[in-house]
C-alpha positions, 0 to 999 in steps of 0.5 A: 793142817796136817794129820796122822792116823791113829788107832782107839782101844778102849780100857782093857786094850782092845781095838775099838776104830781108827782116828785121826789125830789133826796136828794143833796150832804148834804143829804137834800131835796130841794123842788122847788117852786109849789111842796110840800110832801104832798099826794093829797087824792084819789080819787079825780080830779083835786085836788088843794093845798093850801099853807097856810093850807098845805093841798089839796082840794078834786078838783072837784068830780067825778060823779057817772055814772047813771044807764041806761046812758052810760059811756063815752067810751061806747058812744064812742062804740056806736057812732063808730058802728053807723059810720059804718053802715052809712058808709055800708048803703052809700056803698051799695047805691053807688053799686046800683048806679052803677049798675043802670048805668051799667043797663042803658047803657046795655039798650041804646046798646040793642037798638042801642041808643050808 
């Protein structure tokens, strides 16, 4: 049984995956409605198909990355490292608070208070 790649888009045209369209017992290919044989091009995002034409629209283009931002994944990086040192400055807070208790309460025994 043989098979041909296809591409799925939903009612507004656009891309949704890729399938594969398996020939049936006469040999034919039989394409569903929303799917078409015809590649989207790449790179692209989001790329929409027109049924009239027959073709896909590039989608919405990618945006080039500008030199001295950061990528997404690298602000993600950075977002999680500076979690982690919030995180350690208010555990080390919380250990001097309870040394200041400790501290505290060894006073009030040395001078008889407790």
């Amino acid at each position: 049984m043989d098979f041909k790649q296809a591409y799925e888009y939903d009612v507004n045209g656009i891309f949704l995956r890729d399938a594969l369209i398996f020939e049936d017992e006469n040999g034919e290919f039989n394409l569903p409605p929303l799917h078409t044989f015809v590649a989207p091009q790449t790179p692209s995002i989001n790329p929409i198909f027109d049924e009239d034409e027959g073709r896909w629209s590039l989608g919405e283009e990618p945006e080039p990355i500008k030199e001295g931002e950061l990528s997404e994944m690298e602000q993600l990086r950075q977002d999680g490292a500076e979690i982690l040192l919030y995180l350690a400055d208010v555990e080390n807070m919380a250990s001097g608070a309870q040394q200041d208790h400790a501290d505290l309460l060894l006073s009030l025994v040395e001078a008889g208070v407790l």
